[in-house]
PQR file of N, CA, C, O and H, with PARSE charges and radii, in Angstrom:
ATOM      1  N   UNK A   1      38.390 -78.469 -33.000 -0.4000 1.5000
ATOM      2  CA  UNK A   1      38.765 -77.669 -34.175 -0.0000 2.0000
ATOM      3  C   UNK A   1      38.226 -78.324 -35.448  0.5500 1.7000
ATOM      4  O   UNK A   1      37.732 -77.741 -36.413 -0.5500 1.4000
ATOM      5  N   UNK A   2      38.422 -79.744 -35.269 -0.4000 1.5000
ATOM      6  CA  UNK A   2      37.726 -80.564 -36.728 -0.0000 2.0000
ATOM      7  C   UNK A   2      36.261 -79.841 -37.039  0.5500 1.7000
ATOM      8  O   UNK A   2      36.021 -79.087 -37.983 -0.5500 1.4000
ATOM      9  H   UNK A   2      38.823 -80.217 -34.485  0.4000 1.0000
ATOM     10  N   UNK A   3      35.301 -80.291 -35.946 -0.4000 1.5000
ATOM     11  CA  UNK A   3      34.274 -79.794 -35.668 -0.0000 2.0000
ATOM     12  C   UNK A   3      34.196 -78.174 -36.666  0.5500 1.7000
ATOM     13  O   UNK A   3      33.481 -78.155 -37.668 -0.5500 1.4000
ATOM     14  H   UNK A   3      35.496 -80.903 -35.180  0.4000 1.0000
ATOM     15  N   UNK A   4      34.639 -77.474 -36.436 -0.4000 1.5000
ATOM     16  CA  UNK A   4      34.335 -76.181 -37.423 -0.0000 2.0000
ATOM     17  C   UNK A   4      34.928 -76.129 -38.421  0.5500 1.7000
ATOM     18  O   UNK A   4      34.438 -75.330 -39.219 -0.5500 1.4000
ATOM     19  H   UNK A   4      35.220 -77.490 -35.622  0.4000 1.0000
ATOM     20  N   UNK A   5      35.970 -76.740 -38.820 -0.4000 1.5000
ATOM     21  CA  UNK A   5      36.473 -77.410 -40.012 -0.0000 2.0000
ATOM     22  C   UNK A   5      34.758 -78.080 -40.864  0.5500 1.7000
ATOM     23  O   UNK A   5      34.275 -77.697 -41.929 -0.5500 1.4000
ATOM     24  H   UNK A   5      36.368 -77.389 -38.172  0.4000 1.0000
ATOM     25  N   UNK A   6      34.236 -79.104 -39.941 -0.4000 1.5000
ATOM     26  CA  UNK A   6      33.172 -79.825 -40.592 -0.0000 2.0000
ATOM     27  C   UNK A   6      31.742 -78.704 -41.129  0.5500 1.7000
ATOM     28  O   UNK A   6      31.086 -78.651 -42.169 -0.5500 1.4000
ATOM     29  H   UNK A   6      34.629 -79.415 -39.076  0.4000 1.0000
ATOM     30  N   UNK A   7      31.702 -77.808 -39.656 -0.4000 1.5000
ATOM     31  CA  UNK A   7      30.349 -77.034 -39.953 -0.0000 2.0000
ATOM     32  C   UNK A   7      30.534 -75.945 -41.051  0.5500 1.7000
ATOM     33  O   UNK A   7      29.624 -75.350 -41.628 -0.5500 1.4000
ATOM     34  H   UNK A   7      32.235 -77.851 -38.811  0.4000 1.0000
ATOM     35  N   UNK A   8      31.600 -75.820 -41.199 -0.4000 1.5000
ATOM     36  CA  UNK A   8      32.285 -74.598 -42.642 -0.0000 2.0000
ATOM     37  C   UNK A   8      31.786 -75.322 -43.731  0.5500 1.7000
ATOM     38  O   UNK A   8      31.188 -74.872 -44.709 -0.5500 1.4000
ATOM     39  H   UNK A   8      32.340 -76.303 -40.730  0.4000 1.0000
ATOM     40  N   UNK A   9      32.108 -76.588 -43.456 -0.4000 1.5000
ATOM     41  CA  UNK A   9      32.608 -77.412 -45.137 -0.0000 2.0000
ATOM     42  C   UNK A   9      31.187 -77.493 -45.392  0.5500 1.7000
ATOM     43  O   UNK A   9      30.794 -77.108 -46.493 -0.5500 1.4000
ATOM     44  H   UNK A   9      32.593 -76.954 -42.662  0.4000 1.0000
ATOM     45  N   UNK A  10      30.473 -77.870 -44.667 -0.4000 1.5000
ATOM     46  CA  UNK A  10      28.781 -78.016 -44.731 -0.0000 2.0000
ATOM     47  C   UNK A  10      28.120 -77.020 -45.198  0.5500 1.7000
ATOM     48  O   UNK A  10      27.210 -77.083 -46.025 -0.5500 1.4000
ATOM     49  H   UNK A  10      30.792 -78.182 -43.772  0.4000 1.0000
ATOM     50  N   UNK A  11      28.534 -76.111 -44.708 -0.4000 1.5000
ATOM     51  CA  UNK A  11      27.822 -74.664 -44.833 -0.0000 2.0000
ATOM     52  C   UNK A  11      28.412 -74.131 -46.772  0.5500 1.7000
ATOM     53  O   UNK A  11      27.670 -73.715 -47.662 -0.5500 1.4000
ATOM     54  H   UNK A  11      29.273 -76.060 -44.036  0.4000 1.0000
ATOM     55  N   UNK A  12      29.764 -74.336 -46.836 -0.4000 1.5000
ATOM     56  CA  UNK A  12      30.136 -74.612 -48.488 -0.0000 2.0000
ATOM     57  C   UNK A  12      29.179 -75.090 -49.227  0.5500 1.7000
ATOM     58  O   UNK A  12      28.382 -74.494 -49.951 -0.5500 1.4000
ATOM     59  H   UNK A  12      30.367 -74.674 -46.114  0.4000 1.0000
ATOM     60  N   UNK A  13      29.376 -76.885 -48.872 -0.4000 1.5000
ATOM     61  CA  UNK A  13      28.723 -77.713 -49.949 -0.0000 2.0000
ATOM     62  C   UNK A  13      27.951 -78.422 -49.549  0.5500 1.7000
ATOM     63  O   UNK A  13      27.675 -79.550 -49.958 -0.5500 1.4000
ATOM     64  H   UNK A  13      30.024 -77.369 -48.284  0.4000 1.0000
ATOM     65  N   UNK A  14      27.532 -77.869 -48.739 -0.4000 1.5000
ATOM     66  CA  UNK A  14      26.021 -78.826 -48.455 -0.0000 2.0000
ATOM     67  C   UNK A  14      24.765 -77.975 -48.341  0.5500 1.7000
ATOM     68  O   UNK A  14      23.590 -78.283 -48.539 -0.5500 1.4000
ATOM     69  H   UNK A  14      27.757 -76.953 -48.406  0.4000 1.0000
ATOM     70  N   UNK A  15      25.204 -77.065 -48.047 -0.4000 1.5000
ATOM     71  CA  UNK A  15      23.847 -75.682 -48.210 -0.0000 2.0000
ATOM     72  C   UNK A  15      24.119 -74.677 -49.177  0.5500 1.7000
ATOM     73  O   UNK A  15      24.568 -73.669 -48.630 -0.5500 1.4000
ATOM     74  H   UNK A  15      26.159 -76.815 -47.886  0.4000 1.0000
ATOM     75  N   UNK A  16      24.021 -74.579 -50.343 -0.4000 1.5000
ATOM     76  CA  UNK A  16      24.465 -73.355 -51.292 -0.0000 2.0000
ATOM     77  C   UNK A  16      23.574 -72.597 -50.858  0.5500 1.7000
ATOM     78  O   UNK A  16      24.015 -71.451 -50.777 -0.5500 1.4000
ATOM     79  H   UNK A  16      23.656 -75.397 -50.787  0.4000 1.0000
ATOM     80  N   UNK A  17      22.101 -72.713 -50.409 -0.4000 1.5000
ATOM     81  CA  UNK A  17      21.209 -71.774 -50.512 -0.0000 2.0000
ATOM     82  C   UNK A  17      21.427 -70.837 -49.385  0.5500 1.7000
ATOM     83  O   UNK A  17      20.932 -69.710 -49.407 -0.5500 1.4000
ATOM     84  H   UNK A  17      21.742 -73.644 -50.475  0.4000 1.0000
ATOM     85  N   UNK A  18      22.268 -71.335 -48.243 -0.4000 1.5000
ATOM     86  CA  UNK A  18      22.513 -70.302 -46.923 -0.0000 2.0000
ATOM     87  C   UNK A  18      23.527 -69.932 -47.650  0.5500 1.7000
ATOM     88  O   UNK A  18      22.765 -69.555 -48.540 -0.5500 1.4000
ATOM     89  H   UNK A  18      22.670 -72.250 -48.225  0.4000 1.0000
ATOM     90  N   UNK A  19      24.678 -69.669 -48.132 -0.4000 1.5000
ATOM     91  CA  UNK A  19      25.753 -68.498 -48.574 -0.0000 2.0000
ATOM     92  C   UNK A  19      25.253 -67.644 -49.635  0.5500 1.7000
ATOM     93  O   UNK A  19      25.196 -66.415 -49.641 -0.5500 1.4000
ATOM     94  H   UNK A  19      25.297 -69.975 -47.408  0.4000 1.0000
ATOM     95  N   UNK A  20      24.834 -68.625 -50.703 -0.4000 1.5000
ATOM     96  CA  UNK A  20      23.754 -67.190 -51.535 -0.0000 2.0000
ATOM     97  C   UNK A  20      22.965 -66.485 -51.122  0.5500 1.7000
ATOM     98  O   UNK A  20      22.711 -65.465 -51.762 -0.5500 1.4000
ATOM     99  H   UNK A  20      24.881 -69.624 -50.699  0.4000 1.0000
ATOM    100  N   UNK A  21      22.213 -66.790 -49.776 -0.4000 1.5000
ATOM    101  CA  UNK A  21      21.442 -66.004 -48.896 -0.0000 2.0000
ATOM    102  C   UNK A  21      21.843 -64.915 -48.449  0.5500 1.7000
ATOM    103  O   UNK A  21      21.288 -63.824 -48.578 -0.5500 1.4000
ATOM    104  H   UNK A  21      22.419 -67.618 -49.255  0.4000 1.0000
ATOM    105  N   UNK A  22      23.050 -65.210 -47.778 -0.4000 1.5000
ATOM    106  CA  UNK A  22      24.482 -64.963 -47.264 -0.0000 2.0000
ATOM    107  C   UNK A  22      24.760 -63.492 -47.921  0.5500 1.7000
ATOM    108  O   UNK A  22      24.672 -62.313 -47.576 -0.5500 1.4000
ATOM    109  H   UNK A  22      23.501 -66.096 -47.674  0.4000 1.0000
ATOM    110  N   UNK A  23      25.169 -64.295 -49.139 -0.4000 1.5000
ATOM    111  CA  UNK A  23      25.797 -63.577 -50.280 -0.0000 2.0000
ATOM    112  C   UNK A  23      24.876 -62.191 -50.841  0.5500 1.7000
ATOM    113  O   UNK A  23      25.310 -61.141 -51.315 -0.5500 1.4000
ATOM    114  H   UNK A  23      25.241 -65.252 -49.419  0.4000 1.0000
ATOM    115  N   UNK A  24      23.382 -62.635 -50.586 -0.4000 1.5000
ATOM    116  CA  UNK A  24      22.435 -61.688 -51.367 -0.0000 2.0000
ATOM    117  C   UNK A  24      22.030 -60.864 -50.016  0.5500 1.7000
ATOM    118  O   UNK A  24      21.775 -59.713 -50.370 -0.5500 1.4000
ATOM    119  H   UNK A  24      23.029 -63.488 -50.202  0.4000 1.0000
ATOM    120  N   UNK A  25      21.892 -60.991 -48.782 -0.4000 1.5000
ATOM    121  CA  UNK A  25      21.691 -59.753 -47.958 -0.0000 2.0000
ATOM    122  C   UNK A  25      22.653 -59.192 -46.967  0.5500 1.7000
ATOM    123  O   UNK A  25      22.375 -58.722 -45.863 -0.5500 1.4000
ATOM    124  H   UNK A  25      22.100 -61.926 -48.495  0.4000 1.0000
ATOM    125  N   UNK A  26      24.033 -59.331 -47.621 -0.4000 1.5000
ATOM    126  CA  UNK A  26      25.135 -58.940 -46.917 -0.0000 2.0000
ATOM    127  C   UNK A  26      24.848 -57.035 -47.257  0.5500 1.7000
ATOM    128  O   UNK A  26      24.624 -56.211 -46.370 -0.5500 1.4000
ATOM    129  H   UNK A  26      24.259 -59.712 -48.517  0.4000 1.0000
ATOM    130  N   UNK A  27      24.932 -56.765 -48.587 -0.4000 1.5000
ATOM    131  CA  UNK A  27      24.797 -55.798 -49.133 -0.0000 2.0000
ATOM    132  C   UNK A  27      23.697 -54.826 -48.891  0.5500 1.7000
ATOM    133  O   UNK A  27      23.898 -53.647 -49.183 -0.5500 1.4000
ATOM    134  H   UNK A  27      25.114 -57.434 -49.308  0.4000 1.0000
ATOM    135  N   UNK A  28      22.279 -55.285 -48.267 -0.4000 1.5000
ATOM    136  CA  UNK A  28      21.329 -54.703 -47.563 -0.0000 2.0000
ATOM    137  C   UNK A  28      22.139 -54.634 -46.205  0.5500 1.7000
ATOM    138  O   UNK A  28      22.647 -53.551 -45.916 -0.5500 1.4000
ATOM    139  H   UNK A  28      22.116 -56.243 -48.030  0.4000 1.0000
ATOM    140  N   UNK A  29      22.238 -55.310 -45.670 -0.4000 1.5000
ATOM    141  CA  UNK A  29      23.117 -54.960 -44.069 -0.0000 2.0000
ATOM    142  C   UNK A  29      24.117 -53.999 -43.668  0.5500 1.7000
ATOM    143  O   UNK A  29      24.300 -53.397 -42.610 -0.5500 1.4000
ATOM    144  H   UNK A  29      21.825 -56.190 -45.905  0.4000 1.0000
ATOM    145  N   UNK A  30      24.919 -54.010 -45.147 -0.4000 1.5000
ATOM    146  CA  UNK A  30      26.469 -52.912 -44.917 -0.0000 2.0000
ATOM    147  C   UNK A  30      25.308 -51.356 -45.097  0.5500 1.7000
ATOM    148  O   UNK A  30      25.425 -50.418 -44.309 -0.5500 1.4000
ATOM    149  H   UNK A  30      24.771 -54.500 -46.006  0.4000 1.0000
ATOM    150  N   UNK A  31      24.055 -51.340 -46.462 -0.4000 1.5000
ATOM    151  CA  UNK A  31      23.337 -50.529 -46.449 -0.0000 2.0000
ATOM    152  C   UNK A  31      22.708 -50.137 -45.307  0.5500 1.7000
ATOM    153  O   UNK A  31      22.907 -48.922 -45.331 -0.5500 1.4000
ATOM    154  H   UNK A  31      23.960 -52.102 -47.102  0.4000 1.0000
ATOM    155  N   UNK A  32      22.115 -50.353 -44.379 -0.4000 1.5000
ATOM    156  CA  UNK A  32      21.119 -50.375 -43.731 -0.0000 2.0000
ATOM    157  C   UNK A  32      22.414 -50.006 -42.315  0.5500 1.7000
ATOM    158  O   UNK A  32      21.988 -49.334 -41.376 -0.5500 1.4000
ATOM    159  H   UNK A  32      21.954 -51.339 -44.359  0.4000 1.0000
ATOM    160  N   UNK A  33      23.894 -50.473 -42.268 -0.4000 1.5000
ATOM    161  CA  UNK A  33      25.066 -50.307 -41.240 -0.0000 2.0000
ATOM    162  C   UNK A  33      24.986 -48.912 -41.557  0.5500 1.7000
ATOM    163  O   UNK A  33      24.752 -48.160 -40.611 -0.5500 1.4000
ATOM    164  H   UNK A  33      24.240 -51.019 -43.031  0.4000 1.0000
ATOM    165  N   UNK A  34      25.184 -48.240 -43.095 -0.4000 1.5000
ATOM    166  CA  UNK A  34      25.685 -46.830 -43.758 -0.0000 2.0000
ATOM    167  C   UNK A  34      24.955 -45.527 -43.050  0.5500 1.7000
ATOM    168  O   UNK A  34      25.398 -44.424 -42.729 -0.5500 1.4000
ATOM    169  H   UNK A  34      25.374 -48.851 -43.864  0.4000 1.0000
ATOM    170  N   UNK A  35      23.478 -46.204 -42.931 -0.4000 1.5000
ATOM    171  CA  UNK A  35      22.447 -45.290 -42.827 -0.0000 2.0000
ATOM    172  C   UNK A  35      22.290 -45.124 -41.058  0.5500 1.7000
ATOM    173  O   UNK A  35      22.120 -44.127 -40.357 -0.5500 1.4000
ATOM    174  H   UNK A  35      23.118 -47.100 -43.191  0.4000 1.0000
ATOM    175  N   UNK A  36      22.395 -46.201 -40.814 -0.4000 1.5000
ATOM    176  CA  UNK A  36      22.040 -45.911 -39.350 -0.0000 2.0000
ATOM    177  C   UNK A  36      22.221 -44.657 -38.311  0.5500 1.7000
ATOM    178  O   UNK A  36      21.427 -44.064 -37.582 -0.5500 1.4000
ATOM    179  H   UNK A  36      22.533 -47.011 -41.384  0.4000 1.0000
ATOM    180  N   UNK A  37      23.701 -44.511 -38.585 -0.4000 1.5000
ATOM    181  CA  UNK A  37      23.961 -42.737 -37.820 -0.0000 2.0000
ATOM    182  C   UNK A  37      23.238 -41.748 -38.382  0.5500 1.7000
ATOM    183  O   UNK A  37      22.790 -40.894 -37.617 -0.5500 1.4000
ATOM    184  H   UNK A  37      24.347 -44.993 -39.178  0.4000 1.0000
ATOM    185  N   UNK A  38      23.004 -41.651 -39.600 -0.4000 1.5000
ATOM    186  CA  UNK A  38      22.208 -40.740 -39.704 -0.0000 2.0000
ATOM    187  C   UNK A  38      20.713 -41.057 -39.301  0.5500 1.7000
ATOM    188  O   UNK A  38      20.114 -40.188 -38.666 -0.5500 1.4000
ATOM    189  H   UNK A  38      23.367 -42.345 -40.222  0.4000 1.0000
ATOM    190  N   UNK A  39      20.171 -42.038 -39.567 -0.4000 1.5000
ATOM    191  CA  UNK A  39      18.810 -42.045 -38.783 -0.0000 2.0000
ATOM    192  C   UNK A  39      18.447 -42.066 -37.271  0.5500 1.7000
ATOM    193  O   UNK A  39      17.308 -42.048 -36.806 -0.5500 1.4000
ATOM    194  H   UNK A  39      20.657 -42.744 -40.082  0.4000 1.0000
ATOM    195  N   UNK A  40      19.745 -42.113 -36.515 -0.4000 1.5000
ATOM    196  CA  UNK A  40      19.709 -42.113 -34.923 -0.0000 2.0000
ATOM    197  C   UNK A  40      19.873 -40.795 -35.007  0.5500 1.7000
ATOM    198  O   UNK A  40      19.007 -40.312 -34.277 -0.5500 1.4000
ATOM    199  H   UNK A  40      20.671 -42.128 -36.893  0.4000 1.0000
ATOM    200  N   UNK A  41      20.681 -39.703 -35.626 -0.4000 1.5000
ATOM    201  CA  UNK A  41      20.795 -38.706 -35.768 -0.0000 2.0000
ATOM    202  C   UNK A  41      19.248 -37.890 -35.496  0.5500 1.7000
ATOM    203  O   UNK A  41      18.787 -37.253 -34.549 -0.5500 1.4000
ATOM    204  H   UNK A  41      21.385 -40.094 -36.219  0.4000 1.0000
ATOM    205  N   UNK A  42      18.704 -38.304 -36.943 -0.4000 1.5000
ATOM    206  CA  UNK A  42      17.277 -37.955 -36.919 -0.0000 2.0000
ATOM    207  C   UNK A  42      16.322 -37.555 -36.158  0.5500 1.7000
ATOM    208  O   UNK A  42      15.654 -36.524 -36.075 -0.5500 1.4000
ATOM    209  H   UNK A  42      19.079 -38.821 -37.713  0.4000 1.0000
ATOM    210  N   UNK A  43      16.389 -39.094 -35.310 -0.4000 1.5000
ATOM    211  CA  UNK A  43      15.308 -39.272 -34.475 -0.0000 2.0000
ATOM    212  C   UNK A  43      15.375 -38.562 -33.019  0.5500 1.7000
ATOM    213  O   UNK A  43      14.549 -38.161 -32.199 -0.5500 1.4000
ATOM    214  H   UNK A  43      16.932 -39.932 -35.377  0.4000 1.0000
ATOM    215  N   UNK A  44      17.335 -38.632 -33.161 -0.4000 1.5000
ATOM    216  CA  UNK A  44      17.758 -37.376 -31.690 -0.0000 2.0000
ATOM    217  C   UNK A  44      17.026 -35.904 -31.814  0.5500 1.7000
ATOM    218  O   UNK A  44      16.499 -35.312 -30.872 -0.5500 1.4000
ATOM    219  H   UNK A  44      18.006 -38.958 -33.827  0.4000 1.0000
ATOM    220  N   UNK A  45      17.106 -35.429 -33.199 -0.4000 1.5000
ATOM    221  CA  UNK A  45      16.428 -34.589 -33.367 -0.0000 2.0000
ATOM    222  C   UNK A  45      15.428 -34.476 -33.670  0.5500 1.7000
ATOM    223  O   UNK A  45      15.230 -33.368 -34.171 -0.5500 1.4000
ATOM    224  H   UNK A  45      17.534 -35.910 -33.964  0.4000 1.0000
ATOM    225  N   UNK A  46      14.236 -35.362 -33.618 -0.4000 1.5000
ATOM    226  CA  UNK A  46      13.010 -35.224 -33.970 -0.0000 2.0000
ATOM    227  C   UNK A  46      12.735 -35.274 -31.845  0.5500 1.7000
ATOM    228  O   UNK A  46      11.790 -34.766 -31.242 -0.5500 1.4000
ATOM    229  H   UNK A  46      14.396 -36.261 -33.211  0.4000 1.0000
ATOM    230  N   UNK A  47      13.276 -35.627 -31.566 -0.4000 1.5000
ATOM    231  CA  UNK A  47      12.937 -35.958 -29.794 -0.0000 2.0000
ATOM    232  C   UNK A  47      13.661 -34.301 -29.504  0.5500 1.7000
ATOM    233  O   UNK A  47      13.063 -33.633 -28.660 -0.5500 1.4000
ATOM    234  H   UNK A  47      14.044 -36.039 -32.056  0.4000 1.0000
ATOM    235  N   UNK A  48      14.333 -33.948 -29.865 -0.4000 1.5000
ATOM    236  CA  UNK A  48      14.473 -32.591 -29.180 -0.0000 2.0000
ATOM    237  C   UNK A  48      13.502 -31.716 -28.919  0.5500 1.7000
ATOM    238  O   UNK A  48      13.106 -31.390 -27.800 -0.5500 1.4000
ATOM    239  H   UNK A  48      14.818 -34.490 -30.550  0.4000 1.0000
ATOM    240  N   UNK A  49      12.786 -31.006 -30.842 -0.4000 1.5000
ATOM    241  CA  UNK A  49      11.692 -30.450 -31.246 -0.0000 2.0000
ATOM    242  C   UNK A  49      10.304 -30.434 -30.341  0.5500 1.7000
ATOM    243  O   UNK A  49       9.521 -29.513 -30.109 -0.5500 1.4000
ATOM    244  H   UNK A  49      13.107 -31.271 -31.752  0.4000 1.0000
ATOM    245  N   UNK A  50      10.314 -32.252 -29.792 -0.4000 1.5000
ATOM    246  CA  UNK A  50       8.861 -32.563 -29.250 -0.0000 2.0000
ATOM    247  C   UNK A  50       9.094 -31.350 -27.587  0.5500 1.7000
ATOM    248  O   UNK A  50       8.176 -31.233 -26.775 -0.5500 1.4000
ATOM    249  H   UNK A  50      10.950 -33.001 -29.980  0.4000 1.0000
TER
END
């Protein structure tokens, strides 16, 4: 349990640049989560048409 206690604390303050990373393409992901049914949607229907 320490162990992920340690790799958290690391991931805090020892890498800012992975949580701002983190932080900056969370918001493309939930985007890109939003869209997805409709583009499987899409493509169900672009495969029907053919």
């Amino acid at each position: 349990m320490s162990n992920v206690i340690e790799v958290l604390h690391n991931l805090y303050y020892g890498d800012h640049a992975l949580i701002a990373w983190i932080i900056t393409v969370s918001p493309a992901i939930a985007a890109v989560c939003v869209q997805l049914p409709a583009v499987i949607k899409s493509i169900k229907a672009n495969r029907k048409k053919k």
